[in-house]
BASEVO-241466 format. One record per residue (C-alpha): residue number from 1; x, y, z. Coordinates in nm, 4 decimals. Last residue first. Example, Ala and Ser with C-alpha at 12.3 -4.5 7.8 and 13.67 -1.06 7.14 Angstrom:
BEGIN
num|east|north|up
2|1.3670|-0.1060|0.7140
1|1.2300|-0.4500|0.7800
# end
This chain:
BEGIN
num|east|north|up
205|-0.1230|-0.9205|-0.2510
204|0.2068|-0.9292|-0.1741
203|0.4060|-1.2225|-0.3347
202|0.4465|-1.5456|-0.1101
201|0.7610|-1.6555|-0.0179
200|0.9942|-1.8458|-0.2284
199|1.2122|-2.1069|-0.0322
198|0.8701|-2.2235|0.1723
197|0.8044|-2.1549|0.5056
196|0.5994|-2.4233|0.6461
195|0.8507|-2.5393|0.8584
194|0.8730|-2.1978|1.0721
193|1.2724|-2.1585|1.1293
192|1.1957|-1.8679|0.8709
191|1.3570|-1.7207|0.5290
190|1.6709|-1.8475|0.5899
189|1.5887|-2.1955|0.6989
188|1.4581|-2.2227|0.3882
187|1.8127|-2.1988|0.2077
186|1.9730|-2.4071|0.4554
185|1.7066|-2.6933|0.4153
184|1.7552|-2.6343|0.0019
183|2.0058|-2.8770|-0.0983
182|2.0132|-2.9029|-0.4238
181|2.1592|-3.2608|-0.5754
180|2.2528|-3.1660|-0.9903
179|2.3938|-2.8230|-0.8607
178|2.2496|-2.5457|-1.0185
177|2.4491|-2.3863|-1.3112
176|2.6955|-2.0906|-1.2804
175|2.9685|-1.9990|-1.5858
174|3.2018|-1.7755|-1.5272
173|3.3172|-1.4682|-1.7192
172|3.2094|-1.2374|-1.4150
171|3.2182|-1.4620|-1.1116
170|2.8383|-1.5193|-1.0168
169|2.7050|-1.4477|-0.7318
168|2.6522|-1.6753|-0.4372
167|2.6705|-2.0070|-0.5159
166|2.4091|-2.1952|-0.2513
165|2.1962|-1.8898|-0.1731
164|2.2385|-1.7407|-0.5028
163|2.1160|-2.0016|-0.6931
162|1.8257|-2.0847|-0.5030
161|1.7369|-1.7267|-0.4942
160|1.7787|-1.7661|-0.8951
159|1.5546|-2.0777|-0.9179
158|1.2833|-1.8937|-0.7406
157|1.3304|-1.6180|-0.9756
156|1.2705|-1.8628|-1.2874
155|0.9770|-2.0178|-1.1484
154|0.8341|-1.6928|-1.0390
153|0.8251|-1.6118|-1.4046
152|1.0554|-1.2826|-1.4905
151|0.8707|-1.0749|-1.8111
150|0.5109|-1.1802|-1.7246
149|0.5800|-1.1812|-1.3713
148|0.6648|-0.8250|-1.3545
147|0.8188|-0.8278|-0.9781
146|0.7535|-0.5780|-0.7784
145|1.0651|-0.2812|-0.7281
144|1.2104|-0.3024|-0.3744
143|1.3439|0.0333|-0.2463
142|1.5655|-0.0507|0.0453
141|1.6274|0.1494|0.3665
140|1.8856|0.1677|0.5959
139|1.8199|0.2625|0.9415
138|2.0674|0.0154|1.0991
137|1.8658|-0.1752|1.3725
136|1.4829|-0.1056|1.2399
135|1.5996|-0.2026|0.8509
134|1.3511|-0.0556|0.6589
133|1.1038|-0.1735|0.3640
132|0.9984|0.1034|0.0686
131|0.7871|-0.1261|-0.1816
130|0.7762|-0.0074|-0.4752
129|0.4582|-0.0767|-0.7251
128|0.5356|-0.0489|-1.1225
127|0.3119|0.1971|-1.3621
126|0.5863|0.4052|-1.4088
125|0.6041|0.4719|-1.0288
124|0.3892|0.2993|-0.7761
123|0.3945|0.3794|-0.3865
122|0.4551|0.1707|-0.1133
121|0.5693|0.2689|0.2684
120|0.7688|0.1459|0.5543
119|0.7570|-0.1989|0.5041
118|0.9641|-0.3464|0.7894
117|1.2926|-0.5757|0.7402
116|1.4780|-0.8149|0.9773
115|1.1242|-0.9568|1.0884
114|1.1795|-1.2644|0.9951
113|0.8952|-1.2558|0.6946
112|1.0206|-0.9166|0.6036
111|1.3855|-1.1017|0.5710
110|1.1659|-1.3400|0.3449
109|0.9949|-1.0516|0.1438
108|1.3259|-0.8712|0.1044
107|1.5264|-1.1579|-0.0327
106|1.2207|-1.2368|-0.2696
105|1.2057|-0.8875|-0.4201
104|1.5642|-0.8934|-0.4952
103|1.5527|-1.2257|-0.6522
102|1.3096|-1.0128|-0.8642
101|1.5521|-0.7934|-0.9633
100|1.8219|-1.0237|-1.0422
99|1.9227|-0.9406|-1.3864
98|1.9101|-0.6080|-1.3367
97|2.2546|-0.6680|-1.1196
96|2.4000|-0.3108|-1.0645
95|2.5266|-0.2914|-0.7440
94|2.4481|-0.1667|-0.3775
93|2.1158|-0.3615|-0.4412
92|2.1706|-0.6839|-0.5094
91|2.4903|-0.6732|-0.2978
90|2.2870|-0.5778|-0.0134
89|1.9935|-0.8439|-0.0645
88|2.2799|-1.0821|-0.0369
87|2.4127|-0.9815|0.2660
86|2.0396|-1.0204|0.4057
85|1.9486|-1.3516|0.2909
84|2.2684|-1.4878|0.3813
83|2.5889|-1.5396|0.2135
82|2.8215|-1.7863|0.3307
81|3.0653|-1.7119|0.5914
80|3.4541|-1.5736|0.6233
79|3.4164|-1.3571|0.9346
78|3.4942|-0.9895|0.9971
77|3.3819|-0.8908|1.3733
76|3.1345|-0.6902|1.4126
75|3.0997|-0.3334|1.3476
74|2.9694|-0.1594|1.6996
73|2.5848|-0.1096|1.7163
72|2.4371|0.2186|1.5670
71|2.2916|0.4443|1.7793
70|1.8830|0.4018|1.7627
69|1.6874|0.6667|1.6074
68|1.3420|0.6370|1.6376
67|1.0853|0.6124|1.2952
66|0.8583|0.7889|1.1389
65|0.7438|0.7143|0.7600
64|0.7350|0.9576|0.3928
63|0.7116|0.8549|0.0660
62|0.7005|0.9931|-0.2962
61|0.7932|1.3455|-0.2266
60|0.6654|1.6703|-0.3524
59|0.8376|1.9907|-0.2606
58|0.7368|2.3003|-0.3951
57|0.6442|2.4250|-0.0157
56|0.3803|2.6850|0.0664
55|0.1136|2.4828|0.1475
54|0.4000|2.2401|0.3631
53|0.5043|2.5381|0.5481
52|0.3534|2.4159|0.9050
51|0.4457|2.0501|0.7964
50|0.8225|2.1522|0.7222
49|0.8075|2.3271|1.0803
48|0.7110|1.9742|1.2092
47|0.9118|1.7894|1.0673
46|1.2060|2.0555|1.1934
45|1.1086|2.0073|1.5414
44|1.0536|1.6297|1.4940
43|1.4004|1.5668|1.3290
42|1.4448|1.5465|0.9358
41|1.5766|1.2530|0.7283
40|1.5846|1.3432|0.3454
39|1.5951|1.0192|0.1176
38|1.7098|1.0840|-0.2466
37|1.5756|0.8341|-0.5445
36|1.7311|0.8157|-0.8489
35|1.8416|0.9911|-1.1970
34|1.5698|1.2904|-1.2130
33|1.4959|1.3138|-0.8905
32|1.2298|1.1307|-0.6604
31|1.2144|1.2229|-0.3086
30|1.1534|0.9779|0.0071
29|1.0824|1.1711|0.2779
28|1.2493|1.0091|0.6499
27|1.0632|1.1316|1.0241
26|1.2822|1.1356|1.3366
25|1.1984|1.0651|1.6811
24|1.4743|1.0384|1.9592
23|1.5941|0.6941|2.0666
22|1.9828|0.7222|2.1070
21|2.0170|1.1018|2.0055
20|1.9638|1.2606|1.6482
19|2.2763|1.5066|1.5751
18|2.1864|1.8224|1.4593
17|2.2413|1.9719|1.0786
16|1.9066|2.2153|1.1513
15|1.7797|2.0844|0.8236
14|1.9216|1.7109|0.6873
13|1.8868|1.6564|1.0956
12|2.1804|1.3977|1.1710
11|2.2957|1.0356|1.2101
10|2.1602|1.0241|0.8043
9|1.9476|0.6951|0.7825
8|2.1097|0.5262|0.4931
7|1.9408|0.4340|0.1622
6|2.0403|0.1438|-0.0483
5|1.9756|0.1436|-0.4037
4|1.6373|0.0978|-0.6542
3|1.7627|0.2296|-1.0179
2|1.4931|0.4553|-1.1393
1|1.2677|0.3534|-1.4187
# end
């Protein structure tokens, strides 16, 4: 299977090569090559042109949404911090950490929960569903691989988010074991001010 990175939203037309404006339409295909996944993010006229040639086209993509273009906001500040939810899920994913791909899974699902994330789209490849979520405010996109449950048992990946939002990641060469007292008020308050939220959200049905 594919490895499952961060996508950007291109600031132009992958066809015509023009710049999208503050709030104009644009429509994102998800393509599958032979190493990972490539996004292509077209403007309406061209969308619509690729639509009109579609019969004639060779091109087969996995996933396609719409979406309007909003300028990107300023970089803010630098700040030491802990890792949240979402700076984690970024690490996860603009590295290679297989052994956290269901912690992966349960970022995503609890920045879905606060609405940080959108599923775009969901397709299965190699017998495995993919969810396709996007982040409104940046355009980037995540591909987030379902958890096999019979190889990773939700106890296991819960104890990894719990991990990670405490410790972070792990120093290469280091060893990382739970603390003995956990305290996990921070951690749910990540996924939703909502007391019923628990620290591992619900899979998808």
């Amino acid at each position: 299977m594919n490895d499952w990175n961060i996508q950007s939203r291109s600031r132009s037309c992958v066809a015509c090569e023009q710049p999208f404006e503050d709030g104009a339409a644009y429509h994102s295909l998800l393509f599958a090559t032979k190493h990972e996944l490539q996004r292509k993010d077209l403007c309406q006229p061209c969308w619509t042109q690729h639509q009109a040639q579609k019969p004639e086209s060779s091109e087969n993509y996995l996933s396609h949404w719409q979406g309007r273009f909003q300028s990107p906001p300023p970089p803010a500040p630098e700040a030491i911090q802990r890792d949240t939810a979402e700076t984690l899920l970024r690490k996860l994913t603009s590295e290679d950490f297989p052994q956290y791909k269901g912690a992966q899974y349960i970022l995503a699902v609890m920045l879905e929960r606060k609405r940080i994330l959108k599923v775009q789209d969901q397709f299965k490849q190699d017998g495995q569903r993919i969810f396709v979520y996007e982040h409104p405010k940046s355009g980037d996109v995540f591909t987030i691989a379902e958890p096999d449950l019979n190889q990773d048992p939700l106890e296991k990946i819960q104890k990894d988010v719990t991990l990670l939002m405490e410790q972070g990641l792990p120093v290469e060469g280091a060893e990382t074991t739970p603390k003995e007292d956990t305290n996990r008020d921070s951690i749910e308050e990540e996924a939703s001010t909502d007391s019923e939220t628990s620290v591992t959200p619900a899979l998808h049905e």
